[in-house]
C-alpha positions, 0 to 999 in steps of 0.5 A: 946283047946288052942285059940292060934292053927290054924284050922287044925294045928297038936297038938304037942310038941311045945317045941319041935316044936320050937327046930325043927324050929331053926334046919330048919333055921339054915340048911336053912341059910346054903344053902341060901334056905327058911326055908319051902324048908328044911321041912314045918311047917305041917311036923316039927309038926308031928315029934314034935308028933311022936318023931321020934328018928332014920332015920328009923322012920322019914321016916314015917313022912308025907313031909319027901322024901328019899332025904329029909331023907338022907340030914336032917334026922341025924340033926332032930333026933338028935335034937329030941333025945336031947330033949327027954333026958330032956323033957318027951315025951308030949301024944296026944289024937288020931285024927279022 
């Protein structure tokens, strides 16, 4: 395991993560919210596991509401899609 993890953090694409970040910074800044109002850290981690593509499959991530889901979901995986075009996907053991 990499020394840098945190106890607990979900192993994921950190490329990936970082991306998903700025997107949530960037539609933070937008409304004048913190960051963790738009998706915490947990959730961006998560959609860096599971490449979500569609609105549909964003839905299943954990921290992602309807409202949620509506407001930032096109954003997300738009980003995620972008991603995949010149990234292959990373695969992760499965977790207890």
């Amino acid at each position: 395991k990499l020394p840098s993890r945190r106890t607990g953090e979900i192993e994921c694409d950190e490329a990936l993560f970082d991306r998903l970040r700025t997107v949530r910074k960037r539609l933070a800044d937008e409304r004048g919210v913190p960051a963790y109002v738009i998706f915490g850290d947990a959730t961006l981690r998560e959609m860096a596991r599971r490449y979500p593509t569609t609105k549909e499959a964003l839905a299943g991530i954990f921290g992602v509401g309807q409202r949620k889901l509506q407001e930032f979901g096109a954003a997300f995986a738009a980003e995620i899609a972008a991603h995949l075009q010149a990234h292959p996907r990373v695969e992760f053991a499965a977790r207890d």
